[in-house]
N, C-alpha and C positions, 0 to 999 in steps of 0.2 A: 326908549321904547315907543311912546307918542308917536317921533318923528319919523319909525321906521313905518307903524300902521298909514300915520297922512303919506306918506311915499308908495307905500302899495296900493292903497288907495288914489291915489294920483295916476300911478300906471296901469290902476285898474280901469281907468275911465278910458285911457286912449286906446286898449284892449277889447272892453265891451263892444263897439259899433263891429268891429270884423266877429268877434263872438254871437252875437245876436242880427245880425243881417240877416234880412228872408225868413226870418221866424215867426214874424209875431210875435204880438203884446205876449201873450199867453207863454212860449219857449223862449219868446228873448226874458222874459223876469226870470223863468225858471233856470234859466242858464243862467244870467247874469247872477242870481242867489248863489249858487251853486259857485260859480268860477269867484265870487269877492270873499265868500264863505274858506275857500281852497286858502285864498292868496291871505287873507286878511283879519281872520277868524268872523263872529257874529255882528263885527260892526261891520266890514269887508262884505258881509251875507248880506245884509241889509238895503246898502247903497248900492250893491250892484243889482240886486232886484230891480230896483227902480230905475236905474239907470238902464238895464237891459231892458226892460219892459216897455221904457219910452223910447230905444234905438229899434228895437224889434215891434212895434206901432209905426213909426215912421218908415222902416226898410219893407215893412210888407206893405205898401201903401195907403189906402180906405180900409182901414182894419181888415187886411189882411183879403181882400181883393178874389186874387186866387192863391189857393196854395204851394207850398215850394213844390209838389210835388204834380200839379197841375202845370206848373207855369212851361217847361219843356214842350210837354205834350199840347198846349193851346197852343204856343208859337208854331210849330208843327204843322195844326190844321190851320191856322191865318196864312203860311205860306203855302199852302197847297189849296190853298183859294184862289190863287193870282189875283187878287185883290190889285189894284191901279194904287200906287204910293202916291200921295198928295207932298206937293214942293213945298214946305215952311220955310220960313226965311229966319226963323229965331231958334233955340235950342230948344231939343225935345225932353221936355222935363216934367217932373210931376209936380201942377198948378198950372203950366201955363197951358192959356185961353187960343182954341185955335177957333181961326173963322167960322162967323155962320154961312156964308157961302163957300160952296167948291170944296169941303169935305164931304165923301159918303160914309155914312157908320153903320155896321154891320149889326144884327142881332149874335150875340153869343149863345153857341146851343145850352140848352137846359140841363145836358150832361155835367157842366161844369159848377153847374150850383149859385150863378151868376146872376143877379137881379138890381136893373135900376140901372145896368151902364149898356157901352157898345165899346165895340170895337173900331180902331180904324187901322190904315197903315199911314205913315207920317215919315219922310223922309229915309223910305225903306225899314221903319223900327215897327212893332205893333202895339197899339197900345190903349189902354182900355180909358174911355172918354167919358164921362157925365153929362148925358144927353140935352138936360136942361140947361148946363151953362157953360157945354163945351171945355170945361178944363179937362185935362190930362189928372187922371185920378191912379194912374199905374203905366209904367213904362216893362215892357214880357221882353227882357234880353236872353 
């Protein structure tokens, strides 16, 4: 019995990150409670909590950045900006440091509830930037 719970539990973890992507802290625990609770009874509830809530922290960026339900609609209007895409030579990921010359970063309207970052466009992707140390804090696919 043990080793059938460590086994669902096992397959619960490689499960959780597609489970809990783009949610957030907050729906990735509550879904990962929920799906390890399903699979694995209260101990299965437990570890997925935790484990969805730190996949769903991670998947949504800076705690959660913009929302899943924002994120369509920001990409949207960054492309109907014609914004000039800036050439990187490294992958566009979330931490990495892009130059302080020869990026421009845009204000994000107020509509979306956004404070503290900008926008740019980065080898045709758009993605939201941390003005004071230029890293990449959210990639909008």
């Amino acid at each position: 019995m043990k080793i059938k719970i460590v086994a669902t539990v096992a397959a619960l973890f490689l499960a959780l990150p597609v489970a809990a992507s783009a949610q957030g802290v907050g729906r990735g625990a509550a879904e990962g409670a929920h799906e390890g609770e399903r699979a694995a009874g209260p101990v299965g509830g437990a570890v997925g909590g935790v484990v969805g809530g730190v996949v769903g922290g991670v998947a949504g960026g800076v705690a959660g950045v913009l929302g899943v339900d924002q994120r369509p609609r920001f990409r949207d209007y960054a492309v109907h900006e014609h914004h000039r895409s800036y050439a990187y030579d490294h992958a566009v990921s979330i931490g990495a440091a892009l130059p302080d010359d020869g990026v421009t970063y845009y204000d994000i309207p107020s509509e979306y509830g956004v404070q503290n970052y900008r926008y740019t466009i980065v080898n045709d992707q758009t993605v939201l930037v941390d003005p004071r140390t230029h890293r990449i804090v959210d990639v909008i696919q």
